[in-house]
C-alpha positions as CSV (number, residue, x, y, z in Angstrom):
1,X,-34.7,111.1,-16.4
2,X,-32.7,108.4,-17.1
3,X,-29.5,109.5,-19.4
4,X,-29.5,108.2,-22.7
5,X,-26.5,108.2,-24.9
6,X,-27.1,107.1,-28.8
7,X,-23.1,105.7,-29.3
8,X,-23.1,104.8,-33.1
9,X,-24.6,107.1,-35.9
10,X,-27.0,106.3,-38.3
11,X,-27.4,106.3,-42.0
12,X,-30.6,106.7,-43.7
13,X,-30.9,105.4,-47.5
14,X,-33.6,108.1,-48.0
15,X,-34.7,109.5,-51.4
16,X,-36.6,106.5,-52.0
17,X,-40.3,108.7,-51.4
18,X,-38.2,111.9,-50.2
19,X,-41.2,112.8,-48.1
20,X,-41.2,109.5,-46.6
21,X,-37.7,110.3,-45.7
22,X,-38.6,113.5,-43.9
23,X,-41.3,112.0,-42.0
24,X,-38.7,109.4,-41.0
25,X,-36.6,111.8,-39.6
26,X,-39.6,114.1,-38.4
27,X,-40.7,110.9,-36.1
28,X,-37.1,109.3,-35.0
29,X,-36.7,113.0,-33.7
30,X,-39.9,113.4,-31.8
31,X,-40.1,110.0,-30.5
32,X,-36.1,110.4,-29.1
33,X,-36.6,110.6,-25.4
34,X,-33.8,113.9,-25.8
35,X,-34.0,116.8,-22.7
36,X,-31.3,118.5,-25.1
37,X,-30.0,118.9,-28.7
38,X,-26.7,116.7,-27.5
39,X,-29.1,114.1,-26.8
40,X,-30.4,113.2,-30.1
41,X,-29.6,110.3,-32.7
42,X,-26.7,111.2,-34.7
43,X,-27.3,110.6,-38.2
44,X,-26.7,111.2,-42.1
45,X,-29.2,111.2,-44.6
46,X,-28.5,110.0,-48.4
47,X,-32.0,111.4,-50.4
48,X,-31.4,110.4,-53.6
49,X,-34.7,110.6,-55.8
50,X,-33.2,109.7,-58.9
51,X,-33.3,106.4,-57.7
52,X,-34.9,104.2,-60.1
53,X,-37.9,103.0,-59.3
54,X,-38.2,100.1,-57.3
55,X,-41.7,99.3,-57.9
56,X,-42.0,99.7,-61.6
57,X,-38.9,97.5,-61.4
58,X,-40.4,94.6,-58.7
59,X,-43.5,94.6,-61.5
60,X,-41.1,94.5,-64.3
61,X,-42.7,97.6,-66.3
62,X,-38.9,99.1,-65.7
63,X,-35.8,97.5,-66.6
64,X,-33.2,99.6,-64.4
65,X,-32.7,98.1,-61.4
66,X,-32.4,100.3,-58.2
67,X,-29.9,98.2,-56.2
68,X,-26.6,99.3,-57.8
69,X,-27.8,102.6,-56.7
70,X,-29.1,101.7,-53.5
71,X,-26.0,99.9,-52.6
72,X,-23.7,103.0,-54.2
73,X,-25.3,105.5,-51.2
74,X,-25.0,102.9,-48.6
75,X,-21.4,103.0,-49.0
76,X,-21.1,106.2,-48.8
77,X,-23.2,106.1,-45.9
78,X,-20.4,104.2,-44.4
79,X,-18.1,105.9,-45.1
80,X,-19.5,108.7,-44.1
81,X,-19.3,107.7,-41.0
82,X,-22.6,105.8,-40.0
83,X,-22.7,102.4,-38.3
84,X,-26.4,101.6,-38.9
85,X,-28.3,102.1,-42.1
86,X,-32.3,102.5,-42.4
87,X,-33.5,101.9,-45.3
């Protein structure tokens, strides 16, 4: 097999559906071509369900907005360490 080296580490801005940030991770981890542990995608996960609600905001039946959050756990993300977020 060809070696395979994932160089920068990712940050996921999870929390936003927790489950749908587990199945995130559950599918980048099966679908890494990996022959070992070492050979996986680095990465940090921010699952922050208090979140506000982005839909109820999009539709306006909320009034708090989600982004200062959102953009709160992406820096921390960063500095954290990771070089590419997934939101």
């Amino acid at each position: 097999m060809n070696e395979i080296k994932y160089s920068k580490t990712l940050g996921i801005l999870g929390g936003l559906g927790p489950m749908s940030s587990v199945y995130f991770c559950e599918l980048m981890t099966k679908h890494t071509a990996a022959e070992c542990d070492q050979d996986h995608v680095n990465f940090i996960l921010s699952s922050r369900a208090d979140t506000p609600d982005r839909t109820a905001f999009i539709m306006g039946r909320s009034s708090e907005n989600p982004v200062n959050v959102m953009c709160s756990e992406v820096q921390r993300l960063i500095a954290a360490g990771a070089q590419i977020i997934a939101i």
